[in-house]
N, C-alpha and C positions, 0 to 999 in steps of 0.2 A: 723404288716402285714396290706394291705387295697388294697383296688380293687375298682377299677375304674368303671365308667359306661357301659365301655363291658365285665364285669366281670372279668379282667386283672389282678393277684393279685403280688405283690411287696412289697418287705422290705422299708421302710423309716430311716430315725433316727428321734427321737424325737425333735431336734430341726428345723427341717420339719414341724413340724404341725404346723398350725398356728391357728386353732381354732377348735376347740370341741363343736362339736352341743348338750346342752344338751336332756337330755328325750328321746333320739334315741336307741333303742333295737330293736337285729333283721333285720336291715334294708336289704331291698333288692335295689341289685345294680341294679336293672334295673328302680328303682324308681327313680335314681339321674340326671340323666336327669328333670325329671318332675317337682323333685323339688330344682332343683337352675332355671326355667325356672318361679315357682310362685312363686319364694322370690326375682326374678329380675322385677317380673309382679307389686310386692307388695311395689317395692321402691319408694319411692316421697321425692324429696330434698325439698318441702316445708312442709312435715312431719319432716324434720331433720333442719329446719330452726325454726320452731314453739319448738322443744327441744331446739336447744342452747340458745333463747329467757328466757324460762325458766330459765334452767341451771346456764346462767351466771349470772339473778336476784341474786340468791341463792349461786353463786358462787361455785359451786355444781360438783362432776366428776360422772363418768358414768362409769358403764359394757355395752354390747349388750346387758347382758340377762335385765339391770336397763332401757336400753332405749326401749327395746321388750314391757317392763310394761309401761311404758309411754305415747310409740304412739298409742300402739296398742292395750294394756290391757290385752296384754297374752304373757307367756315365754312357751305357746309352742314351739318345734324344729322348725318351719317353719318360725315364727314368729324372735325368737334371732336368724336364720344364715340370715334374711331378716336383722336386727337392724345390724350383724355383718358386712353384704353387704355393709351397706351405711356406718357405721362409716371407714369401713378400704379403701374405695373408696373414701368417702370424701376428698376433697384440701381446702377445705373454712372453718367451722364450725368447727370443733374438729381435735385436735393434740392429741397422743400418750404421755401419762403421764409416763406409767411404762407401762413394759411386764411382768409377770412372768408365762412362761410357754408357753401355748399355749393360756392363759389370758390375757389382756391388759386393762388397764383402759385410756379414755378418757377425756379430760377435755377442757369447751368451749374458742373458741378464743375470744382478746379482741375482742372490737367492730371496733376500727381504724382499724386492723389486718383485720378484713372480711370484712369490706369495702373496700380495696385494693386488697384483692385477690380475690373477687366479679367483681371487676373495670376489673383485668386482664383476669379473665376467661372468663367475656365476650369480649373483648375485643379479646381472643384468638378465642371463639368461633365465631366472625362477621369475623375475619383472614382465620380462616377455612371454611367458609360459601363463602367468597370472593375469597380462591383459589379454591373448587369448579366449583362457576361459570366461573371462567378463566380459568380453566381444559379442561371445558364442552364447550367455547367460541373455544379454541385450536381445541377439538376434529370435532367440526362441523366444521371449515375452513379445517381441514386434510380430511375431506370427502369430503368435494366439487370439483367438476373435474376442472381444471386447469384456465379455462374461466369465472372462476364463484365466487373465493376467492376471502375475501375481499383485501381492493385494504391498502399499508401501510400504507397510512394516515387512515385510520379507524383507528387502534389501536393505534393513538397516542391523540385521542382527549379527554376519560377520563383520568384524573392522572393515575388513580390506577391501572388502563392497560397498560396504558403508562408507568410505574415504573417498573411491571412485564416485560416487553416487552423488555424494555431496560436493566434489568439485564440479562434476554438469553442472548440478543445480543453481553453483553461485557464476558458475561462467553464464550459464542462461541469464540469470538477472544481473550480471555486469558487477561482481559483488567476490570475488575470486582474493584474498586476503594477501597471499602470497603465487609468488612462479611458481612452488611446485605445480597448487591448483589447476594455475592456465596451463601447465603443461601436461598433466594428468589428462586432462579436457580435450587438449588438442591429437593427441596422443590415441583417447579413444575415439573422436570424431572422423582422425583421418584412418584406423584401423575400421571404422562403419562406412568408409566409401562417403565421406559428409564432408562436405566446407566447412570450416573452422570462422565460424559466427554464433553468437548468442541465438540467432532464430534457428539455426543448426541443433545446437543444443535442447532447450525451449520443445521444440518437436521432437525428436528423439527422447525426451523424458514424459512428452506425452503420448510416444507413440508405446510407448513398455509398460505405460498405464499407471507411473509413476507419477506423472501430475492427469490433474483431470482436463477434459480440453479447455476450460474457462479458467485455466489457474490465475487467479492474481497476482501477476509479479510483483506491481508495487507495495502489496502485504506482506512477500518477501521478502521486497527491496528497503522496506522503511522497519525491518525488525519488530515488527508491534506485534505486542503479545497477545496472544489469545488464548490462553489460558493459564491459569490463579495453581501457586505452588502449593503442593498436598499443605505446608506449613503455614500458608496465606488461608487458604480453604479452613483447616482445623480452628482457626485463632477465630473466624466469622462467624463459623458452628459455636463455638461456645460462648460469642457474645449473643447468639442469637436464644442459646437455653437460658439466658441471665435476664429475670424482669427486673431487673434493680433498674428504674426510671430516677434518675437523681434529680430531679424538675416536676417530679409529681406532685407535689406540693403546690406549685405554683402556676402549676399551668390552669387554664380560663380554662372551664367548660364550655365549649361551642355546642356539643352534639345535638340541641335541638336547633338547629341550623340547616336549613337545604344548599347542599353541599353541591358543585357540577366542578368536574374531574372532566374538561376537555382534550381531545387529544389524537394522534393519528391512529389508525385501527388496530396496526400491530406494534403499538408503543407496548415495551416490557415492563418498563420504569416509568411509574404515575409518580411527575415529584411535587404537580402541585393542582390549586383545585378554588374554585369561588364561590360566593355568598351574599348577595346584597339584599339592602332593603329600602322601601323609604320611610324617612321618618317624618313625623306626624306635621314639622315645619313645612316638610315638602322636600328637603334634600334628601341626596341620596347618601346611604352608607355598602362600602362594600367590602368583605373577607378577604383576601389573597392569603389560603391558607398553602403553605411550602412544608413538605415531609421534612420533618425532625432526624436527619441522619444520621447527627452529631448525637444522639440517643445512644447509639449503639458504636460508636466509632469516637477516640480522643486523639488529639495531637500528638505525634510518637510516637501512636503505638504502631504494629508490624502491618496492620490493615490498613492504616492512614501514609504508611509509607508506602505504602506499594500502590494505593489512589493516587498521592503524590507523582510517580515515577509515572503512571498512565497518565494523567491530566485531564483524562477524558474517558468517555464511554466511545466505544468508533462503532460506527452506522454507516454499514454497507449493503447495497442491495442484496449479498446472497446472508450475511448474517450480522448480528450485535458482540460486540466486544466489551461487555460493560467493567466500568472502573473498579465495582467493587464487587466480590463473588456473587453469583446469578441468587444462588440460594438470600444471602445477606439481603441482596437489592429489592429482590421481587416480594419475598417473604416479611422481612423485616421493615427493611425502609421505607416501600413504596406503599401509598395511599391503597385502600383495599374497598371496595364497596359494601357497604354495609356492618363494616368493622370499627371501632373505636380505634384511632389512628393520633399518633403524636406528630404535631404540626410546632412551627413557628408562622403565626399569627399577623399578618400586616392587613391593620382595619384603619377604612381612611370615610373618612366623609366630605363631600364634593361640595363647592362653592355651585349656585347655578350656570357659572361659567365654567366650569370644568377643571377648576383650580382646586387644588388641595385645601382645605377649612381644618380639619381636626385630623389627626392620625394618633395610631399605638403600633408598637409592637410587642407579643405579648407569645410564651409561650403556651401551647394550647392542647386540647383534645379534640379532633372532629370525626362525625362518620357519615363518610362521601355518601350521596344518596343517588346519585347516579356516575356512571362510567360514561360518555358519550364519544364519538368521533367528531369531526368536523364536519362532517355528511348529515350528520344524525342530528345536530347541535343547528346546523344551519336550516333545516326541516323544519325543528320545533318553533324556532324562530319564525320562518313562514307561516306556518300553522295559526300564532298568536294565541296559543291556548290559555283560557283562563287560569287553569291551575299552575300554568307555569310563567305565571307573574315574574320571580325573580332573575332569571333567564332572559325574559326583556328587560326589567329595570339595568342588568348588566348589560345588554346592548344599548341602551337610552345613555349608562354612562361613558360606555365606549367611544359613543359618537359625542358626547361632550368632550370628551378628553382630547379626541382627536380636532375637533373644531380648533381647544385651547391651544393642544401644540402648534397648530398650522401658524397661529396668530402670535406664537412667540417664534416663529422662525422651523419650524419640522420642515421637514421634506419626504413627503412621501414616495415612495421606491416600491410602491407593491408591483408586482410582475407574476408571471406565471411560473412556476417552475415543475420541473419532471419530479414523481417519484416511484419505485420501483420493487417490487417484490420478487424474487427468484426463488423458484419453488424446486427442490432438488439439483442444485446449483452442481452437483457432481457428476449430473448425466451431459452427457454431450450434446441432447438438444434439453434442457430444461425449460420449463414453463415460467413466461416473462410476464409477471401481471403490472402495467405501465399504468398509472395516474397522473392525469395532470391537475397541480393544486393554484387553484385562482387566488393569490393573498388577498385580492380585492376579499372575495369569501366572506359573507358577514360570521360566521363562527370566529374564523382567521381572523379576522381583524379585532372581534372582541375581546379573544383571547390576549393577540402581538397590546392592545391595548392596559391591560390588567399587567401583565407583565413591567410592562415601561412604568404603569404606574407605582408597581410595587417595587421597583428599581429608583425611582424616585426620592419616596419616603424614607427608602434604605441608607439612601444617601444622605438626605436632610437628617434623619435621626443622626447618623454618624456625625458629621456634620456638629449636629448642636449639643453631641456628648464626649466629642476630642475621640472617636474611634478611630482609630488606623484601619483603614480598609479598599479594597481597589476599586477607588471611585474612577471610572472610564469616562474619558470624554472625547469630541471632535472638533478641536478648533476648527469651526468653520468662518470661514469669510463670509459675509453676506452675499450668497447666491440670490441674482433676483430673478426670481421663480417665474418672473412674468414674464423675461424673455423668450420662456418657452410655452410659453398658452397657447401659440400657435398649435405644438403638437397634440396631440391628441393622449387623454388623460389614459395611465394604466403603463403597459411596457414600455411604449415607444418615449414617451414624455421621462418614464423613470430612469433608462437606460442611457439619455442624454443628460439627465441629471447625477447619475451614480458618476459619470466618466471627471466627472466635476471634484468629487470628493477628497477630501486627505484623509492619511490614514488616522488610525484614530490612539489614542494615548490612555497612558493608567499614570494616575496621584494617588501614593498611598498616605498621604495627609490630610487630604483636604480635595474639598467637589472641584469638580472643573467641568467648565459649559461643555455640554453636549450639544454642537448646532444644529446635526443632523435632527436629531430628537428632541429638538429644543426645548431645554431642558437643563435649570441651574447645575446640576449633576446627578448622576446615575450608577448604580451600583447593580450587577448581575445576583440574583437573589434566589432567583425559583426553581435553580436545578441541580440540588446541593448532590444526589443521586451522581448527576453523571459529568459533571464538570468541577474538576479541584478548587478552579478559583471562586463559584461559589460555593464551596465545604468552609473556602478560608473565610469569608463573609461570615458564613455561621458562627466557626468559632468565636469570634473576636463578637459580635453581637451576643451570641449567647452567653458568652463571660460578662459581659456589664448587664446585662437582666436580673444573672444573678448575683450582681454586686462583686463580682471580681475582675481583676484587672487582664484587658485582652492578651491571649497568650503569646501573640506576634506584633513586636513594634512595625512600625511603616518599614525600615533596614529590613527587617527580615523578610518581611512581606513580600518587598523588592526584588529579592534573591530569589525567592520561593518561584517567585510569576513569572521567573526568567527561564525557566527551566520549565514548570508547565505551560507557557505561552508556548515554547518553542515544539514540543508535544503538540499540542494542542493544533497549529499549524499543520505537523504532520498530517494530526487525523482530518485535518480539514481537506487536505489538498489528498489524503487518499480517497476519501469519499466522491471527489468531485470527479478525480480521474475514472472509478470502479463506477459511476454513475453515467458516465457519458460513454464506457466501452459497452454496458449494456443497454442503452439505447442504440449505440450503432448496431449491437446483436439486433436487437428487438427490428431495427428498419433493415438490415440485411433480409431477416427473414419473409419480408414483406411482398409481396407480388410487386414485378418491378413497372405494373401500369399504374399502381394504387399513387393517386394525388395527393399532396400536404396541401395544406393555407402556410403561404408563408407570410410573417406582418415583415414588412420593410421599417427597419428602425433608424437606419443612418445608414449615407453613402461610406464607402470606405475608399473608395476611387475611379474614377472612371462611371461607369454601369455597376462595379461590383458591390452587392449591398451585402449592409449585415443585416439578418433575418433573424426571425423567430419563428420555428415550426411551433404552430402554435397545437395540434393534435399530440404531440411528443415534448411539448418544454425544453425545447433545445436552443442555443444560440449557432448560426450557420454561417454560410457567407454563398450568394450564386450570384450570377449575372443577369440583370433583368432588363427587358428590352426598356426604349425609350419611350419616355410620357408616363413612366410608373414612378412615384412620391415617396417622401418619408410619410408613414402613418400609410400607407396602401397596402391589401391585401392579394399576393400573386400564389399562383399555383404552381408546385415543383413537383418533380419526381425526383427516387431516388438511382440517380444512377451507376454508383460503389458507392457500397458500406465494408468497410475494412474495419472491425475491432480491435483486434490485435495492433494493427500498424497505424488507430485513429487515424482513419480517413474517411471521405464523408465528401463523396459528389452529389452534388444535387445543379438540375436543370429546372430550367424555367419550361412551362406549360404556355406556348401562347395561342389563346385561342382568335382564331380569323374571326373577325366579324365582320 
């Protein structure tokens, strides 16, 4: 039986006890407090350092009550459960020889032996000392009011901050390379009073002002670079002081040409731009002029490898990530208005049915004569202004082209979708400017029109000059289009048709049917600016214009596309996620009576449909009562928006009638 210091009394078993105080009779329990407080007052590790000194001279083992006589000159009780304190606490000096009972005899370590675990302990102890003050570093920046933490580069300029800092970071985004990391992590989280989770982490490095509250973790998460090496930057500056045009010679004069540069409003990179006319037969002829990139940029070199390695320009709501240095893109490569500009040239002239009649490709000079939006471009169009004849002639040809594809098999897929501008993306409430863009859109569609067709010719040219080039296609099956005419034309109609589709494929030999687009084959052509695999298109076109042979066979090609598709994925799948956390901000912020239109596009089961908020270009899912259709228009609120944890309640509005 024993009893504790609030006089507590309890059974034990004997193999429980771990020591026996000798000379103790009578003891009152209210003494034991007092005294394990003067036997922890009485200990000094350089009293039990001064033994093993001895000890090991002599080779010698030890009791508490042998080492009580030693340091202290007395085996009174107070004295051996002091000796027993520090030997059974000790890590450095003495090991456990034998137990018997609730007796144990010690015996001293070698000398190599405590000079290593002397090495570690301090060593452990300058560790704990150091996470401390990182603790207490953390703690003061979580008190500072928002205007006032320190700014990121502070914590990266000691290592040893820098190392703690950057293990949150990658435990927040699940991305922790080695244990030490997660351990570092865990270590400071559960020193912060935190649960040891990535959303633990995540907050605590936004609460120190270390990330901003909207951090993109999957920016993070997917390593994509956003910013060009002083050595990338230097090589772009000096192609950019170099007029040496090696195509000047040969390029068309276009510039007495009305030129229309379509495009979203804060597009950085203008990569391509139109021109029609008609001619006196009555057909039409139209320009698909594409910036000339490859001007300023060759195969190999340090700038074309480093486009290579990005794949892509990335297009996020709060900024652009372009493939090639901003100065290079914006300055050099991209179309300018009013400026004489080097183009490659796809001029096609149209059968009355919408069919290809004549084409060239050629390289050229043009100077855009306007910059428009799609806003601005769909205006004129309404308008019908006289002087901007050619602006309809390309709408006149658009909607031929599109007649023709339908009739060779196209599928149209226009739908609405969200797009988003984030202004001060670093304040904790920044300003969300949402657009929703109608692809119906007649700008949109003239433009997605011009486009396919200059992807067309691309391919036919290659095609009938043995070019190697990434002619993309989709084997489609005959989808019969007519078993959905019931639905209603635009999302609802599209949406059941995209769910139809395969993925789609690249031939670097030779065209293959596009069915989606239908369309003998297709080559991506007009955005040599911000996607690699059309830079590669140029290349290889612009070597046989000028009589020489393309610099990448189909094999190489192959390789190359496999490594920027897979990029290219990335940036695809980061946009969509950083696109849809900021719509859920944008409807979080929203007053929670404010109504959506939702279009009901298909059951997913039961009542629960899939929807399209059609004020926000979102795809959802709610429950909606009975007697509401595919193609019906119901009313929702929202009721949670979670960004961070993508989530997204929404309820049905039903109104009594």
């Amino acid at each position: 039986m024993v009893s504790d210091q609030n006089g507590v009394t309890s059974s034990i078993k004997p193999q429980q006890i771990t020591y026996i105080v000798p000379g103790v009779e009578n003891f009152d329990h209210a003494e034991i407090s007092k005294f394990v407080q003067r036997a922890q007052e009485n200990s000094d590790s350089a009293l039990l350092e001064f033994a093993w000194v001895e000890l090991l001279e002599k080779n010698k083992r030890v009791t508490a009550e042998e080492l009580a006589e030693m340091i202290f000159g007395s085996v009174e009780p107070l004295e051996c459960y002091c000796a027993h304190v520090m030997l059974s606490e000790d890590e450095v000096y003495f090991t456990v020889l034998e137990t018997k009972g609730s007796r144990s005899i010690y015996g001293p370590r070698p000398a190599v032996q405590v000079e290593e675990l002397l090495r570690r302990k301090l060593a452990k102890e300058a560790a704990e000392k150091e996470l401390q003050e990182f603790v207490q570093l953390l703690k003061s920046a979580k008190a500072m009011p928002l205007d006032a933490k320190p700014p990121k580069s502070s914590w990266m300029v000691e290592e040893k901050i820098r190392q703690k800092i950057k293990s949150l970071e990658s435990y927040a985004i699940d991305a922790c390379t080695n244990d030490d990391q997660r351990k570092t992590a865990g270590m400071i989280l559960r020193a912060m009073g935190m649960v040891k989770t990535a959303s633990s982490a995540l907050n605590l490095l936004i609460n120190i002002g270390y990330f901003p509250v909207h951090v993109n973790l999957d920016l993070l998460k997917f390593n994509i670079r956003t910013d060009h090496s002083d050595e990338v930057i230097s090589a772009a500056e000096s192609l950019l002081s170099d007029s040496y045009d090696p195509d000047e010679i040969e390029r068309k004069d276009l510039t007495h040409l009305k030129v229309y540069a379509i495009d979203v409003d804060e597009a950085d990179e203008l990569d391509d731009a139109l021109s029609a006319t008609r001619l006196q037969d009555g057909r039409i002829k139209i320009w698909i002029h594409v910036a000339d990139a490859t001007r300023f940029v060759q195969p190999g070199s340090i700038v074309d490898r480093e486009a290579m390695r990005r794949g892509t320009s990335v297009f996020l709501p709060t900024a652009t990530y372009p493939m090639f240095p901003e100065k290079l893109a914006m300055e050099g490569m991209s179309l300018q208005q009013g400026e004489n500009c080097n183009a490659v040239t796809v001029s096609v002239v149209l059968h009355s049915d919408g069919s290809i009649a004549e084409y060239s490709v050629d390289n050229s000079i043009i100077r855009p004569t306007y910059m428009l939006t799609y806003e601005s471009a769909s205006e004129l169009l309404h308008l019908n202004l006289e002087e901007e004849t050619e602006l309809k002639i390309l709408s006149e040809a658009a909607t031929l082209r599109s007649i023709w594809r339908r009739q060779q098999g196209a599928i149209d897929t226009a739908t609405l979708e969200a797009r988003i501008k984030v202004v001060n993306p670093e304040d904790p409430e920044p300003i969300i400017n949402l657009y929703v863009e109608n692809q119906a859109d007649p700008a949109m569609r003239l433009v997605t029109e011009m486009m396919i067709l200059c992807g067309e010719v691309v391919a036919t040219f290659g095609s009938s000059n043995n070019i190697p080039l990434p002619y993309r296609g989709q084997p489609q099956s005959n989808i019969d289009t007519s078993a959905f005419s019931h639905l209603p034309e635009g999302p609802v109609r599209s949406s059941a048709l995209v769910k139809l589709m395969r993925a789609a494929e690249i031939d670097f030999r030779k065209p293959i049917r596009h069915g989606i687009l239908g369309l003998p084959g297709y080559v991506q052509f007009t955005s040599p600016i911000r996607r690699y695999m059309d830079l590669l298109a140029h290349y290889q076109v612009k070597a046989f214009l000028i009589g020489k042979s393309p610099p990448f066979s189909a094999g190489q090609l192959e390789g190359m596309a496999s490594i920027v598709n897979m990029n290219a994925r990335v940036a695809k799948r980061l946009f969509s996620s950083s696109l849809r956390y900021w719509i859920l901000e944008f409807l979080r912020r929203q007053s929670k009576e404010k109504r959506y239109r939702a279009l009901i596009l298909r059951f997913i089961k039961d009542r629960i449909a899939a929807i399209l908020l059609v004020e926000v270009g979102l795809q959802s899912s709610v429950w909606v009562s009975v007697g509401a259709n595919v193609g019906d228009e119901v009313l929702v609120r929202v009721e949670e928006a979670h960004p961070r944890d993508d989530v997204l309640f929404l309820k049905e509005i039903v109104i009594e009638r």
